[in-house]
FIBASE-807770 format. One record per residue (C-alpha): x, y, z; residue in three letters. Coordinates in steps of 0.2 Angstrom, whole numbers, plus 5000, padded with zeros to 4 digits. Example, Ala and Ser with C-alpha at 12.3 -4.5 7.8 and 13.67 -1.06 7.14 Angstrom:
// residues 2
506249785039ALA/506849955036SER/
// end
This chain:
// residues 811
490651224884UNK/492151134875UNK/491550974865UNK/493350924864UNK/494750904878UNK/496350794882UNK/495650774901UNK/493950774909UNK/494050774930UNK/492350744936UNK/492150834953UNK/492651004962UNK/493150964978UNK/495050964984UNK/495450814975UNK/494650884958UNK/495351054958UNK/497051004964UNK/497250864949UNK/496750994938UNK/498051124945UNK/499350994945UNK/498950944927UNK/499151124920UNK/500851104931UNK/501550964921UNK/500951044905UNK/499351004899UNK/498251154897UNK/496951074887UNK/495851014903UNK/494251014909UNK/493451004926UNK/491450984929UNK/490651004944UNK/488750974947UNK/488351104960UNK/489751244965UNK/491651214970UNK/491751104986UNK/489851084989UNK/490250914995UNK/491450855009UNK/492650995007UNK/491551135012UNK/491351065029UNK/493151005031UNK/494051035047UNK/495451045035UNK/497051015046UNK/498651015036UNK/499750885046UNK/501350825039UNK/501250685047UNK/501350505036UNK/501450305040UNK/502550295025UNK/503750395016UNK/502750415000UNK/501150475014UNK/502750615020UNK/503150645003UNK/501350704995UNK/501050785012UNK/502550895011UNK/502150944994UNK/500350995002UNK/501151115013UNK/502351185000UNK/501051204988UNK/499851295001UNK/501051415007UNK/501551464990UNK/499551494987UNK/499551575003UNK/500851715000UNK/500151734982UNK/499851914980UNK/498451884968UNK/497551754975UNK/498151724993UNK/497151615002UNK/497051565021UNK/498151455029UNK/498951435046UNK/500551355045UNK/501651295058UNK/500651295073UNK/501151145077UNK/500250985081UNK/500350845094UNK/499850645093UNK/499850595111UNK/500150445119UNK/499950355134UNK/501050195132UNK/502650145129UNK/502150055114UNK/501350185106UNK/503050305111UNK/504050195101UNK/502850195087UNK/503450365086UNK/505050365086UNK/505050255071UNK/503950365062UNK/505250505065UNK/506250395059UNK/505550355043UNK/505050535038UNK/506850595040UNK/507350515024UNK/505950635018UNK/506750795025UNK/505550815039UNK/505950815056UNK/504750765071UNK/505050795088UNK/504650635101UNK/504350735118UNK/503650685134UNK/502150745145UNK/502750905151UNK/503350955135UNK/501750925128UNK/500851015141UNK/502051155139UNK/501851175123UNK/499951165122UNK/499551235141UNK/497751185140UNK/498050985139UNK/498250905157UNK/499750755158UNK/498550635168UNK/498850445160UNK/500050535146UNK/501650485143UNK/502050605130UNK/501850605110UNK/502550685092UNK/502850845086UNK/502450895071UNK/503251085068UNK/502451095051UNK/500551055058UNK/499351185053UNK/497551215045UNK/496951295029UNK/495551385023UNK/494551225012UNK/493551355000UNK/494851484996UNK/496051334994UNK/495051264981UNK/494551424973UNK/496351474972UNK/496751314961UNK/495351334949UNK/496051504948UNK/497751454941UNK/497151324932UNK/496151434923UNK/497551554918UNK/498451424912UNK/497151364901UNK/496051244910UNK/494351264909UNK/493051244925UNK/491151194921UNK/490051244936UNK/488251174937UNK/488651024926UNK/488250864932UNK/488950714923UNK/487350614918UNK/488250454907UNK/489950414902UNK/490250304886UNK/492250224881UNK/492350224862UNK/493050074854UNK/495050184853UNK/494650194872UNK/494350374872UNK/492850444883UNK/491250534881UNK/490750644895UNK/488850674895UNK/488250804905UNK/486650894908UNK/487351024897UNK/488050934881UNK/489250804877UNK/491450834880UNK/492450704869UNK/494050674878UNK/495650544879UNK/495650544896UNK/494150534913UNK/494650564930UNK/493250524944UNK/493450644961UNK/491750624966UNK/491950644984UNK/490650524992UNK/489750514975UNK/490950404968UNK/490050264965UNK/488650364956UNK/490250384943UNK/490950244945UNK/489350144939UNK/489250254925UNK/490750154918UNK/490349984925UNK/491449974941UNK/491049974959UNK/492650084970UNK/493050014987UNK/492350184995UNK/491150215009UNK/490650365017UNK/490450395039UNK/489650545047UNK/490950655057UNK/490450785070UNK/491550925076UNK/491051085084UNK/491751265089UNK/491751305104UNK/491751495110UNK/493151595115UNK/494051525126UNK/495151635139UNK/496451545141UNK/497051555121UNK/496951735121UNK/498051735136UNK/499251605128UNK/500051745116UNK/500451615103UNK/499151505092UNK/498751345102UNK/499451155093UNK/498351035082UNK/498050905095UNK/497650725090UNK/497150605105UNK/497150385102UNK/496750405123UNK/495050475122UNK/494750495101UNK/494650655097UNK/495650795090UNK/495650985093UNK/496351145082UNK/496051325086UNK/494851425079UNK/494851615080UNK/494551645099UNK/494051455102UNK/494351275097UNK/493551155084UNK/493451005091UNK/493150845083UNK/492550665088UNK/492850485082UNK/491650385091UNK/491450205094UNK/489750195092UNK/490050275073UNK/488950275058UNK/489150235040UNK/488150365027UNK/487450345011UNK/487650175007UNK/485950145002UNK/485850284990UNK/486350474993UNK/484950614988UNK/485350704971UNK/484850854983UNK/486250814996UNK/487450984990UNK/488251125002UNK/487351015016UNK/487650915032UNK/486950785043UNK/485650815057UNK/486750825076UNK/486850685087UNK/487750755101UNK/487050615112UNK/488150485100UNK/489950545106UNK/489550585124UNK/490750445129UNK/492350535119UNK/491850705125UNK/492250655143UNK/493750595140UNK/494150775127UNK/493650865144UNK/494650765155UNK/496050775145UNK/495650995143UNK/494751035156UNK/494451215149UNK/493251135137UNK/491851085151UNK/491851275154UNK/491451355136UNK/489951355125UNK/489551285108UNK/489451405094UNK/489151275080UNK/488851095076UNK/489551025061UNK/489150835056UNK/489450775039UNK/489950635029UNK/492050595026UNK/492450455014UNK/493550295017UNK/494450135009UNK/494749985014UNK/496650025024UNK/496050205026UNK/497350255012UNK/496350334997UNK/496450294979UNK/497150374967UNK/498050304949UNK/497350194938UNK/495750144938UNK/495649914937UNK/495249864920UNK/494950024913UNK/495850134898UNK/496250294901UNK/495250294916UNK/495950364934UNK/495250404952UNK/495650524966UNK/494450454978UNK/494350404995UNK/495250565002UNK/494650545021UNK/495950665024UNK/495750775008UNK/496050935013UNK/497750905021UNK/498650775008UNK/497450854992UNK/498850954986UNK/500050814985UNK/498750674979UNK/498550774965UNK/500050804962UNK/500550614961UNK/498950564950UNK/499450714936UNK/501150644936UNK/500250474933UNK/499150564921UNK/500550634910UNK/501950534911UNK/501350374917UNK/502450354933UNK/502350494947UNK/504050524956UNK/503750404971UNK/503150234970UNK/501250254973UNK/500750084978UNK/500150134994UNK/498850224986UNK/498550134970UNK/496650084966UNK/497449914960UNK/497949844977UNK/496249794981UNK/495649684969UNK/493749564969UNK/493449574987UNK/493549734988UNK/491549774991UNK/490749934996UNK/490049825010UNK/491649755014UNK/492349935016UNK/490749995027UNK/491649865041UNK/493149905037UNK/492850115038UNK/491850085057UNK/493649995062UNK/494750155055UNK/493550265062UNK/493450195080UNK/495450195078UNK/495750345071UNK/497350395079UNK/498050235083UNK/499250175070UNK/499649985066UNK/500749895072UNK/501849775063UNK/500949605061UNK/499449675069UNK/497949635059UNK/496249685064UNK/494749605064UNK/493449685052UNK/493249615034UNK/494149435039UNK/494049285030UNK/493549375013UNK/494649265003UNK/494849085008UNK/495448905002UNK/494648745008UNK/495948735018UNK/495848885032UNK/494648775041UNK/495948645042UNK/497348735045UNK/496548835057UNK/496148635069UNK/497948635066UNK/498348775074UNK/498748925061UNK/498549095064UNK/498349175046UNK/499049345041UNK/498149445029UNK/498849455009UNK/497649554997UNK/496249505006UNK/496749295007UNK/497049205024UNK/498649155024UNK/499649035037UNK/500749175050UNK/501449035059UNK/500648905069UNK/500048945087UNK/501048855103UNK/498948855111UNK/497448925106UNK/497549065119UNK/499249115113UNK/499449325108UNK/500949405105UNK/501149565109UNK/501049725097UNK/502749805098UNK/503849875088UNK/505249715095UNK/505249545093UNK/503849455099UNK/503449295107UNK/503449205090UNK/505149255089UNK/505549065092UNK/504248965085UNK/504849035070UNK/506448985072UNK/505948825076UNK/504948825059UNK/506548885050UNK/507548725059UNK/506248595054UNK/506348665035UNK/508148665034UNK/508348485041UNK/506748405037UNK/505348465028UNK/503848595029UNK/502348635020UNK/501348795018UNK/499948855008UNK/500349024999UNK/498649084992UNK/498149214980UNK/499649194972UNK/499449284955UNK/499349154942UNK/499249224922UNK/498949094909UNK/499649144893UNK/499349054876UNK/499449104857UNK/501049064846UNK/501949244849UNK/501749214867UNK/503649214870UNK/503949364859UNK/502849454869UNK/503649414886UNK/505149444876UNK/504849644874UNK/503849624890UNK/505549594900UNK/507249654901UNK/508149464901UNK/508149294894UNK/506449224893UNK/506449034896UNK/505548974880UNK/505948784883UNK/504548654888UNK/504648584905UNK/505748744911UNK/505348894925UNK/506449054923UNK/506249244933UNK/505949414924UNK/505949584928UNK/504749694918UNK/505249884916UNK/504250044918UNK/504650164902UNK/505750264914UNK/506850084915UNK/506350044932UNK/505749924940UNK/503949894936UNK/503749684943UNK/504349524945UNK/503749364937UNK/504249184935UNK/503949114919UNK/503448904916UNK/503348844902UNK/501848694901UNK/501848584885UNK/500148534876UNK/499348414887UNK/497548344889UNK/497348464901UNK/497848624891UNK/498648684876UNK/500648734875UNK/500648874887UNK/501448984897UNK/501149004919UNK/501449184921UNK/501549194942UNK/502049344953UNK/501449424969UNK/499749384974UNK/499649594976UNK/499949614959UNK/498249514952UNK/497749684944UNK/499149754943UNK/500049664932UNK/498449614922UNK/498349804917UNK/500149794912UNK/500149684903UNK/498549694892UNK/498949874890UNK/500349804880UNK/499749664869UNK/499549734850UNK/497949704842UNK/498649584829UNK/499649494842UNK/499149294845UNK/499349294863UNK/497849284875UNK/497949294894UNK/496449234907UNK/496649254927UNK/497049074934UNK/497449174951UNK/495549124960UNK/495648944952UNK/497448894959UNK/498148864975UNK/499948844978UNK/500648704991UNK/502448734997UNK/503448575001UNK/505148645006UNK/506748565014UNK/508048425010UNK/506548295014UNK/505548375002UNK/505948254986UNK/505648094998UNK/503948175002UNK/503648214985UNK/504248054976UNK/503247944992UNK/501348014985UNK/501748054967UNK/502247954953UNK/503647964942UNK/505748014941UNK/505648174955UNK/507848124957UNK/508848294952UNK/509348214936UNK/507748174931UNK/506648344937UNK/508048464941UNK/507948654949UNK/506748754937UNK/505748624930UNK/503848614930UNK/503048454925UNK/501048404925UNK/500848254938UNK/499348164948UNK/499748194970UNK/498848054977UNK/497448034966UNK/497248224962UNK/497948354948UNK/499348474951UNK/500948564943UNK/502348544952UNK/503748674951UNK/505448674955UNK/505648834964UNK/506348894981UNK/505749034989UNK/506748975006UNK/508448945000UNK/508348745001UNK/507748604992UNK/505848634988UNK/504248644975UNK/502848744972UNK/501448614969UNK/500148694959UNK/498348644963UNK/496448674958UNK/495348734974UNK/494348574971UNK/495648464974UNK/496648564988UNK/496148475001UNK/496348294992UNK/498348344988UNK/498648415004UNK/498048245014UNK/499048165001UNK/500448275006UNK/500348275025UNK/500048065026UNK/502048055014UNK/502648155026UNK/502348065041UNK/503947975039UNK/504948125036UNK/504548245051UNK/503648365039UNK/502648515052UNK/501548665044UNK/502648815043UNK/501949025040UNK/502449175030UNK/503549225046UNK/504649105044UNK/504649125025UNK/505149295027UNK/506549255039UNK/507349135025UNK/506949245012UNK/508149385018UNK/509349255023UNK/509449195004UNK/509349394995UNK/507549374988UNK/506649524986UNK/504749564991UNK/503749674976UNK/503349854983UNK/504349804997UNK/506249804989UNK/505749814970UNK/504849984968UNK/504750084953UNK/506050224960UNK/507350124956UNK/508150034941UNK/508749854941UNK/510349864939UNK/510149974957UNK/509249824964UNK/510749704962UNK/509849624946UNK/511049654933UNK/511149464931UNK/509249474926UNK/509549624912UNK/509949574894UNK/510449754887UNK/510949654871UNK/509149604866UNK/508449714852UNK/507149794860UNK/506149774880UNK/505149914886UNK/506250054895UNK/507850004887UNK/508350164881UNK/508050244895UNK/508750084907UNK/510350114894UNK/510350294899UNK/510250284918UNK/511750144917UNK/512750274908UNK/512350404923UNK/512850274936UNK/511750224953UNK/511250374963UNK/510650204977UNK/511150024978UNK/510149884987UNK/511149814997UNK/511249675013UNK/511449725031UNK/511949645047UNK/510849735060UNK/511949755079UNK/510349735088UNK/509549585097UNK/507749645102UNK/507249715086UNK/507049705067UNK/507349845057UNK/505649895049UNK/505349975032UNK/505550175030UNK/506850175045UNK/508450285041UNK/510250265038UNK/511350395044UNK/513050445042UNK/513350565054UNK/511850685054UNK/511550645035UNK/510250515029UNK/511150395017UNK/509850255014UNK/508150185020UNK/507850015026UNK/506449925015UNK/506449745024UNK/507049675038UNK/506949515049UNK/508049395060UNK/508949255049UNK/508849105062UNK/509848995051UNK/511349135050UNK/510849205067UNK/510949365060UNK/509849525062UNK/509449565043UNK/508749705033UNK/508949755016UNK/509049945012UNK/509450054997UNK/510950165002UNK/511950294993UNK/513150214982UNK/514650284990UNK/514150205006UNK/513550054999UNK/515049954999UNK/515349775008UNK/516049805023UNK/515449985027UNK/514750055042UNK/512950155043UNK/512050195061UNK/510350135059UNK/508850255067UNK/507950095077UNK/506450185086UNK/507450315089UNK/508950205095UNK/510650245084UNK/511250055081UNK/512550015069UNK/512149925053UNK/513549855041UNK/513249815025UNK/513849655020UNK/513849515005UNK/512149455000UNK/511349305000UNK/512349265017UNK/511249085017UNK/512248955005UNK/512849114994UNK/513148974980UNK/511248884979UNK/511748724980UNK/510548664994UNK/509348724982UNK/509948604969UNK/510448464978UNK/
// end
């Protein structure tokens, strides 16, 4: 066994031999995988292993698609082919109208990816897959790409290449300690010998944690039993003459696929169980969870209502063992919080389907530190403190119960609430707030009309459609207030702290006291990596000269990780996490200095305390920084606040505003100004596939400066010119938004993809910010935008359509 090795993956399931493959791919052949029993003797063995193509996001479409590429390429290997039906087909039926415009925006969304779904009805899908019945169906989505692949040739077939091209695989070798030396590399004990290496990657299946304790963290990973069973031959298959669809059922919760004569069947229960979560036995390998038929009796009867041929056919085998989750049902794979050199693939409920592509992403990761899509919709950093095993036990049982049904927009379920809250919740809640749900904090929606008020889950506008707008009204004539929670909060001190922002971003920094500027940090590929504003705080009693670094409550470990990945050791600068200390009110609208100046003292005139200023003050009788920023588009100020004087500052707040028709407003409404004014959302509109100068923030990039992470390469994607532009777009529709991943076509061609949208009341204008191809992303032209399946036309027009010259900000 090697002593020495760039790469140690710990773990030989899909997830392990495909990072391992995919790390030979992209060059590295000094590589190492270890494996405590045999190759997929945990979870893959027993994997139904359906290979769909079928994503809720276009990165979901794009590793998926690589999956299948990559399996049929194995498959047709003369060397080592392995088995894999492709193109069976598969069905997700419906039997609502809601769900059928789901959909159709799906479809929409993975045809900027090259894929194609069909949206068919009943007797389609009964045509198609002739032993379904049409009773309560409407009809459902084709996927022509659905298939199923052979989980232990799969594997085996990896290992087999990686070892050719240099990789090394460790049988019987479990992974007893790991130790981070003081250069951040790794030593990997095992139970046969000690491998030095630069890099550790955990894909331990449902023995993640075991790992992950190893090096001191605990992954948002929990493990539920999952039954399936084949069934005999069936009849009716053979006489068919063609292999029967995948078929994936949110009506009665299960899902079938053939095998050989029969059909594996599979159940998601509502009366579900978690596994493991008070220890797994270190003799749990190549093995499965005793039956309990009786537990999904109730999803069985609606599987044989729904295919009657099943009531008449025997059971050959049972298979029940444990799949692993996260929090939002995505897995994890990237960097690993607070750790050097450290990643994860983990979490891969769907493993055998998406492996291949999730491994392909983490290698890129791996080697060259970006993968070709943005990964944040499966980056370990988006959860960050609450993130518990137990919390993700609750949050597993509520996936697993809803399997097949997909999330709405602005639908927020139940499960796991109320893990991140301010003093405040309570109040604003007797006030009448409906919270939405930001990295785990409770945050305003919009305020409720009564308590038994519900809009409906659609893919339209719903019935808060104009208590927004009245929200937007109030702020634009009066004034509003608003907590925004978890916002991320870096405090930054040491005497080279503005020469390290400095090479951290690629414009001015504000270095004056008393003043607030934005930044854009780079990736090394001169993309965009994140946003920050940047306030500069003079000595005070309360600190030292300092700098507030703020950006999007998301980002808390994100952008920790970035930017202590970047300090030099000799470097005076030190960072500590205000983010779970602050709170930030929002007083917005042209009332907003009366408010202000009415409970705090001091000069707030525009003379004395103008737009992008930050000043230290007393709110009523309490401590806070207020800052002169506007996320809305009119006059307004972040007031900074510690949790234990929130509610103090807000009473003080409320009582000013008495006189000055001052309402609670939500993040709805925000978001409806937001687009109005051109501000961007990160890893909404500002992802890493793109550079800034593609984002329409050349005013934000100094090429001048001597040096900024990705410069050379931000210098050298200039010269090549835009390949997309962000642009604004004026939406010809009056019953829906446009929603993230929908396509822009020109002709039968996808020309752009739709990242944000949402009505502007104070424009009355349908919004949405997209990037285009650059020849079509000109003011003034014309796309036809893919709405649920609905061809609407879509113009792009100037941005910023809102006070284009930010004076109301100013005023």
């Amino acid at each position: 066994m090697k002593s020495r090795t760039k790469v140690v993956v710990i773990g030989g399931g899909i997830a392990g031999c495909s990072t391992l493959y995919h790390l030979t791919q992209e060059g590295w052949s000094d590589v190492v995988l270890v494996e405590r029993d045999e190759l997929t003797s945990g979870t893959t063995w027993h994997s139904a292993a359906q290979v769909t193509n079928f994503g809720m996001t276009q990165t979901m479409v794009g590793l998926k698609s690589h999956s299948i590429e990559l399996y049929k390429k194995l498959r047709d290997d003369p060397e080592y082919p392995i088995g894999y039906h492709h193109g069976d087909g598969g069905i997700r039926l419906a039997n609502t109208e809601e769900q059928m415009q789901g959909y159709r925006h799906f479809a929409s969304m993975a045809r900027g990816m090259g894929v194609e779904y069909e949206v068919i009805d009943a007797a389609e899908c009964a045509r198609r897959h002739p032993l379904i019945s049409t009773d309560n169906l409407l009809g459902g989505l084709w996927d022509g790409q659905d298939g199923d692949v052979d989980p232990a040739q799969l594997c085996q077939a990896l290992a087999f290449h990686a070892r050719k091209m240099g990789a090394e695989v460790y049988r019987k070798t479990g992974v007893t300690g790991l130790t981070q030396r003081k250069d951040d590399t790794w030593t990997v004990h095992t139970e046969n010998g000690d491998i030095d290496c630069d890099i550790v990657v955990n894909a331990g299946g449902y023995r993640v944690n075991e790992i992950g304790a190893m090096m001191g963290v605990q992954h948002p990973v929990a493990s539920m039993e999952h039954q399936y069973f084949v069934t005999e031959d069936i009849p009716a298959i053979a006489e068919a003459g063609h292999r029967m669809p995948l078929l994936r059922c949110p009506i009665s919760d299960y899902y079938s696929r053939q095998e050989k004569g029969g059909l594996l069947v599979g159940f998601y229960e509502q009366d579900c169980r978690t596994w493991g979560m008070d220890g797994i036995s270190p003799n749990f390998s190549n093995d499965l969870c005793p039956d309990d038929l009786d537990r999904v009796m109730d999803v069985l009867e609606g599987a044989f209502a729904r295919m009657p041929a099943l009531a008449e056919v025997g059971i050959k085998r049972i298979v029940n063992g444990p799949i692993t989750y996260t929090i939002d049902g995505a897995p994890l794979v990237g960097p690993i919080p607070g750790k050097r050199n450290a990643f994860c693939i983990i979490g891969l409920r769907a493993g055998l389907g998406e492996g291949g592509g999730h491994g392909w992403l983490l290698a890129q990761q791996i080697v060259h530190g970006e993968a070709c899509y943005d990964t944040w919709v499966i980056d370990p950093r988006r959860f960050t403190g609450h993130a518990t095993v137990e919390l993700t036990a609750l949050k597993a049982i509520e996936d697993y119960q809803n399997e097949f049904r997909f999330h709405f927009p602005h639908e927020h379920r139940p499960a796991g609430r109320n893990a991140k809250t301010t003093p405040l919740t309570p109040i604003l809640a007797a006030e009448g707030a409906e919270f939405t749900v930001v990295n785990g904090w409770e945050r305003i929606d919009y305020i409720k009309p009564s308590p038994d008020f519900h809009p409906s889950l659609s893919f339209n506008f719903d019935e808060t459609f104009d208590l927004v707008a009245a929200d937007v009204a109030n702020v634009a004539t009066n004034v509003g207030l608003t907590e925004v929670n978890g916002f991320n909060r870096i405090e930054i001190t040491g005497t080279e702290r503005h020469a390290f922002l400095d090479r951290m971003m690629c414009g001015t920094v504000t270095k004056r006291d008393g003043r607030v500027g934005l930044g854009y940090l780079l990736n090394e590929r001169g993309c965009v990596k994140g946003e920050a504003t940047v306030a500069n705080l003079p000595a005070s009693d309360r600190g030292p000269a300092r700098v507030w670094y703020g950006s999007a409550a998301a980002s808390e470990y994100h952008d920790m990780d970035w930017l202590t990945s970047h300090l030099n050791p000799d470097e005076d600068v030190q960072l500590r996490s205000l983010t779970n200390e602050q709170t930030i009110l929002v007083l917005a609208g042209p009332k907003s200095r009366a408010v202000l100046s009415d409970c705090a003292r001091g000069d707030w005139s525009a003379k004395s305390f103008p737009w992008l200023s930050v000043r230290e003050c007393t709110i009523g009788f309490a401590p806070a920084i207020v800052m002169g920023i506007s996320f809305s588009g009119e006059l307004a100020y972040e007031i900074h606040v510690p949790n234990a004087s929130l509610c103090a500052v807000y009473s003080a707040l409320r009582e000013a505003g008495k006189a000055h028709g001052l309402k609670l407003f939500g993040a709805r409404a925000v978001d409806s100004m937001r687009m109005e004014k051109g501000f961007l959302h990160w890893k909404a509109d500002l992802i890493t596939e793109f550079d800034p100068f593609e984002t329409g923030l050349s005013r934000f990039v100094k090429t001048e400066k001597d040096d900024f992470i990705g410069k050379a390469a931000l210098l050298q994607r200039q010269a090549e010119g835009p390949k997309r532009n962000l642009v604004t777009l004026k939406i010809d529709a009056v019953h829906a938004p446009a929603h993230p991943g929908a396509s822009l076509m020109q002709g039968d061609k996808v020309v752009g993809t739709i990242t944000s949208g949402e009505y502007g009341h104070r424009v009355a204008m349908n919004l949405a910010y997209a990037f285009v191809d650059a020849d079509f992303a000109g003011t003034g032209s014309t796309l036809q935008l893919d709405l649920c399946g609905e061809a609407v036309t879509a113009m792009v027009i100037d941005p910023s359509p809102y006070d284009a010259t930010f004076e109301r900000m100013q005023s």
